[in-house]
N, C-alpha and C positions, 0 to 999 in steps of 0.2 A: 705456717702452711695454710693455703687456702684449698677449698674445695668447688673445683668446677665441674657445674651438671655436666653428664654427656648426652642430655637429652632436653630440651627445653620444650614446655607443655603447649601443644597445639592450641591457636586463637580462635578462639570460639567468638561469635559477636552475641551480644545478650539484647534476646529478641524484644524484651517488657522494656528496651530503651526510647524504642519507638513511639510506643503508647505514653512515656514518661517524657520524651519531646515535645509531642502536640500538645500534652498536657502543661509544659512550660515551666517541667520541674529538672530539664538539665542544664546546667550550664556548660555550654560548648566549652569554652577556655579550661576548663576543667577536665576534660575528657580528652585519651591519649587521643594522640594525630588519628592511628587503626579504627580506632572507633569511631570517632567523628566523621571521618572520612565514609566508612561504612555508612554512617545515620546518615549523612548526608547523602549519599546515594539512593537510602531506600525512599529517602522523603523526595527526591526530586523523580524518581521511579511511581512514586504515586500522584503526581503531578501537581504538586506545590512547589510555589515562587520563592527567589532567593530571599525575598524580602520576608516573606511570611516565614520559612527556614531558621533565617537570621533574627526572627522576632521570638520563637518560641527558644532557640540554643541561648538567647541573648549575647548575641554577638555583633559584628557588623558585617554588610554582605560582603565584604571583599574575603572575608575569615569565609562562611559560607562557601566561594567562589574557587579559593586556593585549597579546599579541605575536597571539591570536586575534582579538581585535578589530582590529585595525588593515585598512586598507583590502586591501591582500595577501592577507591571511591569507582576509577574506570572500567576495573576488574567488574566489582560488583555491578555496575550496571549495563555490564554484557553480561554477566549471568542470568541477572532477572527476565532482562528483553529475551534472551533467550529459552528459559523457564516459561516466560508468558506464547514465546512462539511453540513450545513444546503444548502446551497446556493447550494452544487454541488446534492444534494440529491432531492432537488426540482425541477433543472435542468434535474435530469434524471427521474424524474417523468413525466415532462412536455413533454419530450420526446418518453416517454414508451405507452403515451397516448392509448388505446385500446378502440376502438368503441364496446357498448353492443350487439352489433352482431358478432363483431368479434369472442368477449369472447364465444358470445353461440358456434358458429360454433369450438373453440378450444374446449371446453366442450365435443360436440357430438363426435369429430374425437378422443378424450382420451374415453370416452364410446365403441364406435364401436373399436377402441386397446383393450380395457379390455376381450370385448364381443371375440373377434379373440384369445386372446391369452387362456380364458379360452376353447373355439374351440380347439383349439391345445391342451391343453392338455388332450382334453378329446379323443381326435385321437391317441396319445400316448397312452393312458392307456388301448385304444383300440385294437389296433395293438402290447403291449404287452399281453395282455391278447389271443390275436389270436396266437400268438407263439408258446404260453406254459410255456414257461420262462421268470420265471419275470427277467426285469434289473434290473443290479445293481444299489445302489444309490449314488454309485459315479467309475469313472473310473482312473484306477491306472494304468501310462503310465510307463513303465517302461525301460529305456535305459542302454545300458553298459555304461561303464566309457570308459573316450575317455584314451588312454593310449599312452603318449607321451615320446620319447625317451631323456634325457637330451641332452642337445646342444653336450658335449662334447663324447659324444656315437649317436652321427648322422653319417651318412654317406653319401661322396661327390657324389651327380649324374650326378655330368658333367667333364670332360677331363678335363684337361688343354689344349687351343692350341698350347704353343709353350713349348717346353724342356727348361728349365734354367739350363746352368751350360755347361761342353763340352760335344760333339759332339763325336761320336762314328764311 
């Protein structure tokens, strides 16, 4: 009689592997697919080359290249990008910070614009109407065409200084 788990323990990745890669104390071949796949995502996430990857797991970069494909490896580096987009997005939040007063005083000077620019056009619609003539509602600027002479139908505007050829 055998005994099988009904629970198999969640993959953790072990974060000091990282440090234990650059350092050039793993060997890739050695380390399940899960894992490698993982290092090898975080290491291309921190923007190191397959070849430098492949130097420190001692492997070769093609091992490197199939350990980034693997399910792990694509996972993991939509997580990080998106970690890193979290992280910069909170950063400019933190930054963006606006005092409730600030907000109001932005509020009232977008009010007072609204309030000025319906002003305006009700001054236009006023000053056409004193005319007589309504304006148009749109204006048609109309220019000639520039009309330019082919290079080889130009003509020279300046002398020559000196005559080439003899002397008269």
């Amino acid at each position: 009689m055998s005994v099988v788990p009904l629970h198999q323990p969640r993959w953790d990745p072990d974060e000091h592997l990282i440090d234990a890669a650059i350092a050039g104390r793993v060997q890739g071949g050695h380390l399940p697919a899960s894992d490698r796949a993982w290092l090898v995502a975080q290491l291309t996430h921190r923007g190191y080359t397959n070849e430098v990857i492949a130097a420190w797991l001692h492997c070769s970069r093609r091992t490197v290249q199939n350990a980034r494909s693997e399910p792990v490896a694509v996972l993991t580096a939509r997580l990080l990008a998106a970690e890193a987009a979290a992280a910069k997005a909170t950063s400019r939040a933190k930054a963006a910070t606006i005092t409730p007063a600030a907000l109001a005083q932005l509020l009232a000077d977008l009010d007072h614009l609204k309030t000025v620019r319906g002003n305006l056009i009700d001054q236009l619609a006023e000053a056409r109407r004193r005319c007589g003539e309504p304006c148009p509602d749109q204006i048609i600027v109309i220019q000639p065409p520039r009309r330019r002479s082919p290079r080889s139908m130009r003509v020279e505007l300046t002398l020559p200084l000196f005559q080439i050829g003899a002397a008269e």
